[in-house]
C-alpha positions in Angstrom: -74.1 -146.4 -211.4 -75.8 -144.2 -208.3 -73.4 -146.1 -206.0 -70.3 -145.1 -208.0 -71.5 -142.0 -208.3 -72.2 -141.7 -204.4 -68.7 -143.0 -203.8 -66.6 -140.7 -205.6 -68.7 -137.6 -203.9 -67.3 -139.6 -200.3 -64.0 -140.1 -201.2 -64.3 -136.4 -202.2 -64.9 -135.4 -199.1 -62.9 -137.4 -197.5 -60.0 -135.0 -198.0 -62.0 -132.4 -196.2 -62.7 -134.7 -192.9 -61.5 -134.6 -189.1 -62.2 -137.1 -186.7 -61.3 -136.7 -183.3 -61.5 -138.9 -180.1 -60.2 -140.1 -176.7 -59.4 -143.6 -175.5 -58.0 -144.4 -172.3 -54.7 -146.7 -171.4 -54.3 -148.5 -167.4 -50.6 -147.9 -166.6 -49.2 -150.6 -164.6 -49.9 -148.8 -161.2 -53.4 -148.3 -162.3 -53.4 -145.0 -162.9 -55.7 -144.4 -166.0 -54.4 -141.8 -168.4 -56.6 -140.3 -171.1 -55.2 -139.6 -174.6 -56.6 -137.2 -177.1 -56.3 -137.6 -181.1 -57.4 -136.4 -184.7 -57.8 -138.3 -187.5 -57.3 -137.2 -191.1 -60.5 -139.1 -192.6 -58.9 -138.8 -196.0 -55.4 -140.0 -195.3 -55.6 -141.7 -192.1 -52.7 -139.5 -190.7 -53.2 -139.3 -186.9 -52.2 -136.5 -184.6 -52.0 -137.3 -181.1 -53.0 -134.0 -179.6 -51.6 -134.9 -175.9 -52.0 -137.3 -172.8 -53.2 -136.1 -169.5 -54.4 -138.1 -165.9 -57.4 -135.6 -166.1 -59.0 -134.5 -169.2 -60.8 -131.4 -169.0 -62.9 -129.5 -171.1 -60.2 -126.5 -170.5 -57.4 -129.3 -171.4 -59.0 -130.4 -174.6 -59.3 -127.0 -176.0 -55.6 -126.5 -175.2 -55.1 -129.6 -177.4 -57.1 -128.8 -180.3 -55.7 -124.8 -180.1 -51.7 -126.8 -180.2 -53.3 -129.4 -183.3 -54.6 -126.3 -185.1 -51.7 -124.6 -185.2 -49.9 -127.8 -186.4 -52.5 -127.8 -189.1 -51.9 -124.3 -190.5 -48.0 -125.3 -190.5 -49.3 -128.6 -192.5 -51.5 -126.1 -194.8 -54.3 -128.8 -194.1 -57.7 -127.8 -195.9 -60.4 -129.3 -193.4 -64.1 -128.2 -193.6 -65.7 -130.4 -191.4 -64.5 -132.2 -187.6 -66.8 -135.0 -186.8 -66.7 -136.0 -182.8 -69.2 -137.8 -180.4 -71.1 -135.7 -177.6 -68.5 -135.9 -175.0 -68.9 -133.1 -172.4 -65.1 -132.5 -172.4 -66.1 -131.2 -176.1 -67.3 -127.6 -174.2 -68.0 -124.5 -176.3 -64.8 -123.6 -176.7 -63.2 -126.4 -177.9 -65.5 -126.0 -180.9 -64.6 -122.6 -181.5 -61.2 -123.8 -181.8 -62.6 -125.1 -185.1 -65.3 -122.8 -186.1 -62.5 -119.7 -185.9 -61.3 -122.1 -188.9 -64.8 -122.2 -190.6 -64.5 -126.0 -190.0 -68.0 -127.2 -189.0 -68.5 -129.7 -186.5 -70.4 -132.6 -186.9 -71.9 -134.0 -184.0 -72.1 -138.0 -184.2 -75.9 -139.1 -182.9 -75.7 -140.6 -178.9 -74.7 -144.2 -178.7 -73.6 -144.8 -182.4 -69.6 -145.3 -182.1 -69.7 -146.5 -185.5 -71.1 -143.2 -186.7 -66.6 -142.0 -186.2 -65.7 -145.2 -187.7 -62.2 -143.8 -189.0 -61.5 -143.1 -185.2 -63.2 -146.1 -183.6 -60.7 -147.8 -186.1 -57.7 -146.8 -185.4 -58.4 -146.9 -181.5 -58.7 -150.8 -182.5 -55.7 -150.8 -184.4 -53.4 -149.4 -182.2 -54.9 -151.4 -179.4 -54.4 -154.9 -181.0 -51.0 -153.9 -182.9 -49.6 -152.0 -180.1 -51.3 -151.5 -177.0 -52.2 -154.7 -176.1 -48.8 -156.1 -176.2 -47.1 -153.6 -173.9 -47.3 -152.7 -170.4 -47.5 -149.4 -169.9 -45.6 -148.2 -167.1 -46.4 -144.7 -166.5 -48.0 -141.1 -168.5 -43.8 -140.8 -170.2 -43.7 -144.1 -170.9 -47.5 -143.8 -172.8 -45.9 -140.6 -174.8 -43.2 -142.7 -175.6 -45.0 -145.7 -177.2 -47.1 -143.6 -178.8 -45.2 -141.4 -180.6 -43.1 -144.5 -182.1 -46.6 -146.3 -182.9 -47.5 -143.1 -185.0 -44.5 -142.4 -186.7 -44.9 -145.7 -187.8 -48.3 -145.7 -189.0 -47.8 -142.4 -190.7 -44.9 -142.8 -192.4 -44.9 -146.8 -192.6 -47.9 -149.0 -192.7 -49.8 -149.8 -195.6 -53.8 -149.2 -195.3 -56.4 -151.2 -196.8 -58.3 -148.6 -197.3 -55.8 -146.7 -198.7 -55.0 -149.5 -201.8 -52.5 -150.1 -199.6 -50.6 -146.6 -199.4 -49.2 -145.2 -196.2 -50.8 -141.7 -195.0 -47.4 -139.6 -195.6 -46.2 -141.4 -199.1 -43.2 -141.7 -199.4 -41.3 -139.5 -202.3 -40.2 -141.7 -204.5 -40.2 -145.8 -203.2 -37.2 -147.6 -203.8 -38.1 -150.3 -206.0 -34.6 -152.4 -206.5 -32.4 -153.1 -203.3 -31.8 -155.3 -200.7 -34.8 -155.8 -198.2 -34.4 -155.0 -194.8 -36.4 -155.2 -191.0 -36.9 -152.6 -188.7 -38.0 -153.3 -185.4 -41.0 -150.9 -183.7 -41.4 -150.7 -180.4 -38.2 -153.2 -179.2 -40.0 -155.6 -181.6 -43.5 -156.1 -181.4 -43.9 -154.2 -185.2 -41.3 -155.2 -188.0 -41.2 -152.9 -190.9 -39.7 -154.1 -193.9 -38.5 -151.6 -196.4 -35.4 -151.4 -199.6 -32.2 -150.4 -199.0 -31.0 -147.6 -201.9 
């Protein structure tokens, strides 16, 4: 009983949750580019907030002023941003937030599993996406990604979602002849119903 109790409060605030992180990508010149994201904790939508040869603290606020703004547009209620204790995360950057009254939640030093919605996705797009694709060059990065998210936001089921995408659909089409999409020249097929 407490752990159903304890449950519903998460799930609760779930809807309320950031996450954010970086992860890097090796182009095929070796050239290592640094990409920036937030996580909806409730939803699993991602936002890629940009993708730079150089991430600076100055660059990351930049990001997370863009994302906010994004977030108004969404009318996104957020109360809390969890990150690690990068020192790209500079003062301003969380004044980003706090000029929101969104709290930020500092994860404790060397515990990647304490932003396990981000560590998560970093390790789905890796194995899904990432690591079947050479990336050529910073473009071609944008590129990939922005198809990769479109198609996990809009697209692909989540277990821990009872299997719903982040941005349900309207209304699914439940008769109709099935269909495949290829993602990313073919590496992801998405099947969906024709109306």
């Amino acid at each position: 009983m407490n752990g159903s109790k304890h449950n519903t409060r998460v799930k609760h605030y779930h809807k309320t949750l950031l996450a954010c992180d970086f992860f890097t990508v090796e182009t095929l010149w070796l050239q290592t580019l640094y990409v920036f994201f937030i996580i909806e904790v409730g939803t699993r939508r991602v936002y890629i907030g940009g993708v730079t040869t150089y991430a600076t603290g100055q660059w990351v606020t930049q990001q997370a002023r863009q994302l906010n703004w994004q977030f108004e547009d969404d009318e996104l209620h957020v109360t809390h941003l969890i990150r690690d204790n990068d020192t790209r995360y500079v003062n301003s950057f969380d004044t980003v937030f706090q000029s929101r009254s969104i709290e930020i939640i500092r994860t404790p030093v060397r515990a990647p599993q304490a932003n396990a919605f981000a560590e998560r996705w970093i390790r789905s797009l890796r194995e899904e996406c990432l690591d079947k694709i050479i990336i050529l060059n910073q473009t071609h990065l944008k590129q990939v990604l922005h198809e990769y998210v479109t198609y996990y936001n809009e697209a692909r089921p989540h277990q821990g979602l009872n299997q719903q995408i982040p941005k349900p659909m309207t209304a699914p089409t439940l008769t109709g002849d099935i269909k495949r999409r290829d993602i990313l020249g073919g590496i992801i097929h998405d099947y969906f119903r024709v109306a």
